[in-house]
C-alpha positions as CSV (number, residue, x, y, z in Angstrom):
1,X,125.2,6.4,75.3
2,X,125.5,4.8,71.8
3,X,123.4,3.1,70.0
4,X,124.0,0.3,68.0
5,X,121.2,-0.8,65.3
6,X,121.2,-3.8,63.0
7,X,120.4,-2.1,59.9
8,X,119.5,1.6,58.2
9,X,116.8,2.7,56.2
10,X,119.0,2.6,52.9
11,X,119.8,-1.5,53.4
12,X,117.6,-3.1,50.7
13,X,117.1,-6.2,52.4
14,X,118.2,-8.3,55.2
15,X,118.7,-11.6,53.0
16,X,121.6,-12.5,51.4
17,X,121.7,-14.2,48.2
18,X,123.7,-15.3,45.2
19,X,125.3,-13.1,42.8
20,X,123.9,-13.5,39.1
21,X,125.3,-15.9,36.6
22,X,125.8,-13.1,33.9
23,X,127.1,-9.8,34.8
24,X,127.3,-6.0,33.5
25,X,130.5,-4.3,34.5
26,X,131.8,-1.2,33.3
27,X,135.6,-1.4,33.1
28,X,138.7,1.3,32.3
29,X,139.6,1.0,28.4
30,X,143.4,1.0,28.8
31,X,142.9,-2.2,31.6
32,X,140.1,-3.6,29.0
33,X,142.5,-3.4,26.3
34,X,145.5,-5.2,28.5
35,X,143.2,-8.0,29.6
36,X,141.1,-8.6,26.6
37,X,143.3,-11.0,25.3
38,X,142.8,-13.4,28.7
39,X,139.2,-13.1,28.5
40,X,137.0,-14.9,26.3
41,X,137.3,-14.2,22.9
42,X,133.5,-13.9,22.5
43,X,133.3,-11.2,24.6
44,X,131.7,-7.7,22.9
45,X,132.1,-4.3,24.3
46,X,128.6,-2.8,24.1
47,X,128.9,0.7,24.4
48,X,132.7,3.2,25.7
49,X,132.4,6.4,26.5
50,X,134.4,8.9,29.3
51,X,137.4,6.6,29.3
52,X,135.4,3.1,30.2
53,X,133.4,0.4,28.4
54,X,130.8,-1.4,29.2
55,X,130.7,-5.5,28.7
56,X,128.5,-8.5,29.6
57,X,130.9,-10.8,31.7
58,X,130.1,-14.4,33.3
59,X,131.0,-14.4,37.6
60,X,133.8,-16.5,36.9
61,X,135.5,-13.6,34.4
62,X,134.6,-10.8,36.9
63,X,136.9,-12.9,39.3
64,X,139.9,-13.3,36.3
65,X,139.0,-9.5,35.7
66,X,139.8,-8.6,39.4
67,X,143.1,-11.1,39.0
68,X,144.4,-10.1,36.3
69,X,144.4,-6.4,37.2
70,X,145.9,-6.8,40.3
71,X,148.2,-9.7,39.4
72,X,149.7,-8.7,35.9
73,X,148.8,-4.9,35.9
74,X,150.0,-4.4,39.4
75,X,147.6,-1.5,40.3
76,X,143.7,-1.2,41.8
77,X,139.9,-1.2,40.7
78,X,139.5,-0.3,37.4
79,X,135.3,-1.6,37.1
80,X,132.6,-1.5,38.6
81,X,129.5,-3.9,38.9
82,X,126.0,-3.3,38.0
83,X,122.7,-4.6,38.2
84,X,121.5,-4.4,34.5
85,X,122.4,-3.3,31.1
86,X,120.9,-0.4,32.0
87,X,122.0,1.2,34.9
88,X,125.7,0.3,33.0
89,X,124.4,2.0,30.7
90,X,123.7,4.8,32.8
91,X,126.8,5.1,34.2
92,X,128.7,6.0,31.1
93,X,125.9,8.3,29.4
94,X,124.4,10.2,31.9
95,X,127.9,12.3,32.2
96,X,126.1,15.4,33.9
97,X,126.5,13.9,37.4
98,X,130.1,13.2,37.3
99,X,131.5,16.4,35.4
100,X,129.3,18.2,37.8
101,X,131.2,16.2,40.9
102,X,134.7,17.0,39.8
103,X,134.4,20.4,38.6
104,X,131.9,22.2,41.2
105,X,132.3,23.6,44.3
106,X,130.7,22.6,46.9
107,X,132.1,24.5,50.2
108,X,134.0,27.5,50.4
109,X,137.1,25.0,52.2
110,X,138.2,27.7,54.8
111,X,141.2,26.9,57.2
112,X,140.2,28.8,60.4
113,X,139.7,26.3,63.1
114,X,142.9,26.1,64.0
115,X,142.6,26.4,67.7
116,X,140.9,23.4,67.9
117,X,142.6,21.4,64.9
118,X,146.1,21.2,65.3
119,X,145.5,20.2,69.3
120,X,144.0,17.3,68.2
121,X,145.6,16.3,65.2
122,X,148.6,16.0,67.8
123,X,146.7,13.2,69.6
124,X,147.4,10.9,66.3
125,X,149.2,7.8,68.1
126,X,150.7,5.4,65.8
127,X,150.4,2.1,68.1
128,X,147.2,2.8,68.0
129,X,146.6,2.4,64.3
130,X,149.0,-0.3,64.5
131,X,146.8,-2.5,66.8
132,X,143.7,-2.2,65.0
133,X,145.5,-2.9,61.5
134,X,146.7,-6.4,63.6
135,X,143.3,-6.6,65.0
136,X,141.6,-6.5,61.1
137,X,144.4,-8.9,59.9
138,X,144.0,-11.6,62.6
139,X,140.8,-12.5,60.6
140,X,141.8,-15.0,57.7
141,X,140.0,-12.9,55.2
142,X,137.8,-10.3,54.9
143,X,136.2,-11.7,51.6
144,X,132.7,-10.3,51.0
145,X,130.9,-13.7,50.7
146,X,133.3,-15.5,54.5
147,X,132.0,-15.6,57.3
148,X,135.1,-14.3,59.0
149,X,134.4,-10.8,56.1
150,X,130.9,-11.0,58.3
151,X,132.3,-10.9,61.6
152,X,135.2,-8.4,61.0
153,X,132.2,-5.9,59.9
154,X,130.9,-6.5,63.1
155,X,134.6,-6.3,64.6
156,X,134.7,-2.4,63.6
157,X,131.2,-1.8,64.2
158,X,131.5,-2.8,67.7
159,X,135.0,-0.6,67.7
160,X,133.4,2.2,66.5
161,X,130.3,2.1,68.7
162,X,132.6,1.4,71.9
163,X,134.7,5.1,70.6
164,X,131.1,7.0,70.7
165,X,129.3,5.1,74.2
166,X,129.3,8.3,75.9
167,X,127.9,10.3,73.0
168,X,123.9,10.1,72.6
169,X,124.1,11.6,69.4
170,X,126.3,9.1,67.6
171,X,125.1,6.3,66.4
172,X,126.3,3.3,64.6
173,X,125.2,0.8,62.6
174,X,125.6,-2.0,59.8
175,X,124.1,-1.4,56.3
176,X,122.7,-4.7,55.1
177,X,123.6,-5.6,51.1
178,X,120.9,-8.3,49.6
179,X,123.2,-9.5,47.3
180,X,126.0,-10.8,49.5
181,X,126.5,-11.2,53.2
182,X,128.9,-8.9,54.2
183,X,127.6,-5.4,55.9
184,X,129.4,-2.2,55.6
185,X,129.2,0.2,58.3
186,X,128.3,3.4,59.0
187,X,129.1,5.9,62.1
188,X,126.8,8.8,62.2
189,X,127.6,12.2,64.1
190,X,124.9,14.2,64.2
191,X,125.4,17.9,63.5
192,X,124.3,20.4,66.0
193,X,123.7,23.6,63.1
194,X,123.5,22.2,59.9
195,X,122.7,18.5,60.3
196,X,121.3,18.1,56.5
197,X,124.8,18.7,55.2
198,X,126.9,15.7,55.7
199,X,130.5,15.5,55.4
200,X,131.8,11.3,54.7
201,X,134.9,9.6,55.5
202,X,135.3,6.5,54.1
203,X,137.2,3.4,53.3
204,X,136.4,-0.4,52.1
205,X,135.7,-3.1,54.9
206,X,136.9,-6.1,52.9
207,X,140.2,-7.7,51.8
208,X,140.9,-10.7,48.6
209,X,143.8,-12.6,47.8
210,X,144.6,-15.8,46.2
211,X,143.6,-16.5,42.2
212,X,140.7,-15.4,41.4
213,X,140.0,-14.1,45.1
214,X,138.5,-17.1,46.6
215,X,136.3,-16.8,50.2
216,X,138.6,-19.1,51.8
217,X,142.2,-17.7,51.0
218,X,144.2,-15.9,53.1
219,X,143.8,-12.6,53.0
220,X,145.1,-10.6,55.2
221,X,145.0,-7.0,53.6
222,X,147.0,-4.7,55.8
223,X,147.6,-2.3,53.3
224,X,144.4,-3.0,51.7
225,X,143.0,-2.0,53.7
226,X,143.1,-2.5,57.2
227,X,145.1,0.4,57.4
228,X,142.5,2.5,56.0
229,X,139.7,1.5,58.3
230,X,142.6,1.6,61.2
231,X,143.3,5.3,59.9
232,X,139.4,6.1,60.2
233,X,139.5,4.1,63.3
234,X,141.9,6.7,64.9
235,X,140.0,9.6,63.8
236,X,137.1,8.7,65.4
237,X,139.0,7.4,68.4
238,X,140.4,11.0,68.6
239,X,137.1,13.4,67.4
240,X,135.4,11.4,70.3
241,X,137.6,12.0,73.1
242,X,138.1,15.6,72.5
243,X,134.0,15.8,72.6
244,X,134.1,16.9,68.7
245,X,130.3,18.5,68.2
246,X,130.0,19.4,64.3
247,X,127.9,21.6,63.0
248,X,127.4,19.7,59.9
249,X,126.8,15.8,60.3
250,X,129.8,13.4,60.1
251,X,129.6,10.0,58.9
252,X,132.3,7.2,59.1
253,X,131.6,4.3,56.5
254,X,133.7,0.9,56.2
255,X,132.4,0.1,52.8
256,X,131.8,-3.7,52.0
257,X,132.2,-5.7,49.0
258,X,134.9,-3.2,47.3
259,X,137.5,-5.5,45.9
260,X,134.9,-7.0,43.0
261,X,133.5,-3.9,41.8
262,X,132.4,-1.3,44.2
263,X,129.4,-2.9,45.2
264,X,128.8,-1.5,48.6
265,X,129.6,2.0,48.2
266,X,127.8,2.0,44.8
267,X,124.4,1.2,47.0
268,X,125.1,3.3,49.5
269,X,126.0,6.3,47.6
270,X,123.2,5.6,45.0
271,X,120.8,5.6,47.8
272,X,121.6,9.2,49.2
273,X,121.4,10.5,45.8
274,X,117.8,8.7,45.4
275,X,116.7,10.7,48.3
276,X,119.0,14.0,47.4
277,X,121.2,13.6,50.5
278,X,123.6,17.0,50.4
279,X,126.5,15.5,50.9
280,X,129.2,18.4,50.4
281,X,132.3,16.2,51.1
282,X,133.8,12.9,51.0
283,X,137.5,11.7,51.1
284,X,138.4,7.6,50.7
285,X,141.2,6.1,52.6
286,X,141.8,3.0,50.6
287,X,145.7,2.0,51.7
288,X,147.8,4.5,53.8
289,X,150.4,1.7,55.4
290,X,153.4,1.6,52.7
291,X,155.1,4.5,51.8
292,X,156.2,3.8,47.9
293,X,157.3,7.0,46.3
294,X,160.8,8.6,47.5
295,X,159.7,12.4,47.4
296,X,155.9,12.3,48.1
297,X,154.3,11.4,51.3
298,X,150.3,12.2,50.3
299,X,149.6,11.5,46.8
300,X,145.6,13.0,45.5
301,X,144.4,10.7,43.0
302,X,142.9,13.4,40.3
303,X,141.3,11.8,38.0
304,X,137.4,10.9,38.8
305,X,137.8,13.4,41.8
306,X,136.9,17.0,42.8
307,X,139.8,19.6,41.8
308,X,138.8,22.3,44.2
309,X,138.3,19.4,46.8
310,X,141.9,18.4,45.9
311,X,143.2,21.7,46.4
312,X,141.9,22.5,49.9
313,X,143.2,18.7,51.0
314,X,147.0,20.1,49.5
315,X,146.2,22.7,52.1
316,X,145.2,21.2,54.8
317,X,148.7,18.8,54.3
318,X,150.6,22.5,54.1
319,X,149.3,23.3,57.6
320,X,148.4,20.0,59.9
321,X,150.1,17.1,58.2
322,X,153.6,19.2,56.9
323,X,154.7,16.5,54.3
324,X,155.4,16.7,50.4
325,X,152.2,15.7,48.9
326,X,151.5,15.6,45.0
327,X,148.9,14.3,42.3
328,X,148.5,10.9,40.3
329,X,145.8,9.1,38.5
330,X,144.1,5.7,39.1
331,X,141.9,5.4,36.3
332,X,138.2,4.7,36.3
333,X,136.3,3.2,39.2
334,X,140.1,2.3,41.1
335,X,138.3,2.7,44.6
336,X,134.9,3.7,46.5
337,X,135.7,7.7,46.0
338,X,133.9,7.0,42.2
339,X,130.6,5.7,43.1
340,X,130.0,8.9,44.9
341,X,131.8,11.1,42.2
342,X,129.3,9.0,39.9
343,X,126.0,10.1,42.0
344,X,127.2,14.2,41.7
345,X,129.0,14.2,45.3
346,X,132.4,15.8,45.4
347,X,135.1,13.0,46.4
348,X,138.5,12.4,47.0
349,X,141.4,9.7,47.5
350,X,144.5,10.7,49.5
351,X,146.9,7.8,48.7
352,X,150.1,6.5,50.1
353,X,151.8,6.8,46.6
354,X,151.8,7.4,43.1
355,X,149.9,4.9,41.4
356,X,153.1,3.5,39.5
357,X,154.6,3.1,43.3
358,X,151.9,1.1,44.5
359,X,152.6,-1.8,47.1
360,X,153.6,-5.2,45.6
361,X,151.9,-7.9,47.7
362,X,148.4,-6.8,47.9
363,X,145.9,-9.2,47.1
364,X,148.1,-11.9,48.3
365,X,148.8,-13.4,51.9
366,X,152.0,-11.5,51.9
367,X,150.0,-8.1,52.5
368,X,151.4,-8.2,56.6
369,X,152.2,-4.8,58.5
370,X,155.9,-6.7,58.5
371,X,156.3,-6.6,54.7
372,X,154.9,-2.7,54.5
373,X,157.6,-2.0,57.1
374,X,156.6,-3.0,60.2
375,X,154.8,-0.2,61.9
376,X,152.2,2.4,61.0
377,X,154.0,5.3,60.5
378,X,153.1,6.4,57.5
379,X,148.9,6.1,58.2
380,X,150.1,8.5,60.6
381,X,149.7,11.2,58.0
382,X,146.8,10.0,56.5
383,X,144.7,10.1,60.0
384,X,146.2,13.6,60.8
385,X,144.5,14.4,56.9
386,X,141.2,12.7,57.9
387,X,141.4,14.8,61.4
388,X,141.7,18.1,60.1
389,X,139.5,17.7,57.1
390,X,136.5,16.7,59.8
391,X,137.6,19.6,61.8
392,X,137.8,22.1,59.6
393,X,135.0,21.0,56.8
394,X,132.1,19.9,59.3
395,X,132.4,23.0,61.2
C-alpha cells in the first residue's frame, strides 16, 4: 500500500511564518521596463544581465508587480523571489548552470516503447480531468498564505496517494515551505534499474485573483492551473492502473506558492541541486484547459528551456498525441520550468498556446472550466504528452 508522510527531507521547516518586509526579486527587463513607471519612482535596478534585472521591492510592490503583469500585460510570471541580495545575485551571474540546462543533453530521448505507450495513452478520459479541474475549483482560492490553498494541497495529496494504494513503492507526501503555509506535493515512483536518475512532472498547486492577489479573493484558477494538476492527475491515474514500473524514478510535484515568484519550486529544485540530484528530465504543465491559437494545439515555450528536450517532446506529439504543435517564448522566470533550468536540470513547458494567445480571465474569478469552453478537451493532449514522455523517458 501507499504511504503517505507529512513532510520530506528537503522541507526546511515545519513552521510557517511571515514573508519579509523588503524583498529581492529578479524580474524580465522588457516587463520591468513596462511597469516601471507604476512602481515607485525610487526604485533602482541593481544589477541586469541574461535578459533580467535584479531590484529591492517592498511586499506590497511584489503584489502590484504580479498585478500589473497579469492585468495590463496580459501574460504570466516574469520574476522570481529570493532570499537575499545575494542569491539574486546569483541568479543572474552564475550563467554556467542555466546555458548548461538549455543547451546539453541529457538522455539519448529514444521512441521505442511503443507497445506499451500508445495502449495507455488511449486510456486518457476527458471527464476525468474535468472532475478534478471542478474538484480544485470548488475551493475559493488556492492562495499560498488561505487556508482553503492549505487544504486543496492536502486535497491532491490525498488524490494522488489514493491513485498509488496498491503500490508499495510509491509514496507520497507534502513538502513543507517555512516561509508560508501552503505545502507542495510530491509523488514518488521508485525506479526498479536506475532509481538515482529521476525523471519530474510538474505543475503549480496554487491559484490568485483579485488586485493585488489577496488570500481571500476568489480564485478559482481552472486554467491556472487546476487543469494542470488535473492533467498530472490523469497521468498518474492511468501509469497506476496499467501497474507502470520505471526503470528510472518518477516524481509528480504540485508546486506551491508559484503565482508570486516561484517560491516553491525554486526550494525544491535548489534542494536537489544542493545534494546533486540527477535529474535528467522535467516538463511543467502550467495551463492546458483553453485552446487560444487557431493552427497550434501544443505550443513549447523555448526560451529558458532545453532545445534537445524540446525536440524529442515535438516527437513524442508526432507519434502519441497527433496535433500541430509549434514554439513561443515566455520570457524569464514565466513558470516553475525556470527554477529547475536555473539549478542545471533540463526543463520544459508544453503550453496550451502561443504566449500572445494566452487566456483572458486568469487571475480573476472568471477563470471557470465554463468560460475556457466548458469541457477538458484540450488537457486531453497535454496528459497524452505527460503519458508518453513518463513512458518513454523513465524507461
Amino acid at each position: 500500500m501507499k504511504k503517505i508522510t507529512g513532510f520530506m527531507a528537503l522541507s526546511l521547516s515545519m513552521a510557517a511564518v511571515a514573508a519579509p518586509s523588503s524583498q529581492w526579486v529578479t524580474v524580465d527587463n522588457q516587463v520591468l521596463a513596462k511597469i516601471r513607471p507604476k512602481l515607485n519612482k525610487s526604485i533602482q535596478a541593481v544589477y541586469s544581465a541574461e535578459g533580467a534585472t535584479v531590484v529591492n521591492l517592498s511586499a506590497r510592490e511584489v503584489e502590484q508587480l504580479s498585478d500589473v503583469i497579469h492585468h495590463e500585460l496580459h501574460r504570466c510570471g516574469g520574476f522570481m523571489q529570493h532570499d537575499s541580495r545575494e542569491e539574486a545575485m546569483e541568479a543572474l551571474t552564475a550563467q554556467g548552470d542555466l546555458h548548461f540546462a538549455q543547451r546539453a543533453i541529457f538522455s539519448d530521448y529514444a521512441i521505442d516503447q511503443q507497445a506499451f505507450t500508445a495502449p495507455v495513452v488511449a486510456r486518457v478520459d476527458e471527464a476525468s480531468i474535468r472532475a478534478m479541474i471542478e474538484k480544485l475549483t470548488a475551493f475559493n482560492t488556492r492562495h499560498y498564505k488561505s487556508d482553503t490553498g492549505v487544504k486543496s494541497s492536502e486535497f491532491i495529496r490525498d488524490t494522488w496517494a489514493n491513485l498509488a494504494r496498491r503500490r508499495n513503492d510509491v509514496t507520497v507526501e507534502l513538502v513543507k515551505h517555512p516561509k508560508w503555509p501552503q505545502a507542495s506535493i510530491v509523488m514518488t515512483i521508485t525506479g526498479s534499474e536506475r532509481p538515482d536518475e529521476i525523471v519530474i512532472v510538474g505543475g503549480h498547486a496554487d491559484s490568485i485573483a483579485g488586485m493585488f492577489g489577496g488570500s481571500g479573493s476568489r480564485a478559482p484558477g481552472a486554467d491556472d492551473n487546476a487543469s494542470g494538476i488535473a492533467t498530472i492527475t490523469e497521468t498518474i491515474r492511468i501509469l497506476m492502473d496499467a501497474n507502470f514500473k520505471p526503470k528510472r524514478t518518477v516524481q509528480f510535484m504540485g508546486y506551491a506558492a508559484e503565482e508570486v515568484g516561484l517560491l516553491g519550486s525554486k526550494e525544491i529544485a535548489a534542494s536537489y541541486k544542493q545534494r546533486s540530484a540527477k535529474v535528467i528530465g522535467v516538463m511543467q504543465l502550467d495551463m492546458t484547459l483553453f485552446k487560444g491559437t487557431v493552427d497550434k494545439d501544443i505550443v513549447m515555450m523555448s526560451d529558458f528551456t532545453n532545445a534537445a528536450q524540446n525536440e524529442f517532446l515535438g516527437r513524442l506529439i508526432d507519434e502519441y498525441v497527433k496535433v500541430p504543435w509549434g514554439y513561443s517564448r515566455c520570457g524569464y522566470g514565466c513558470s516553475d520550468h525556470a527554477s529547475w533550468t536555473a539549478n542545471g536540470y533540463p526543463a520544459s513547458m508544453p503550453f496550451e498556446s502561443n504566449m500572445e494567445d494566452i487566456n483572458g480571465n486568469i487571475h480573476t474569478g472568471r477563470d471557470t472550466l465554463e468560460t475556457a469552453g466548458g469541457n477538458a478537451q484540450h488537457s486531453v493532449k497535454f496528459a497524452k504528452l505527460a503519458t508518453s514522455f513518463v513512458a518513454e523517458l523513465a524507461n
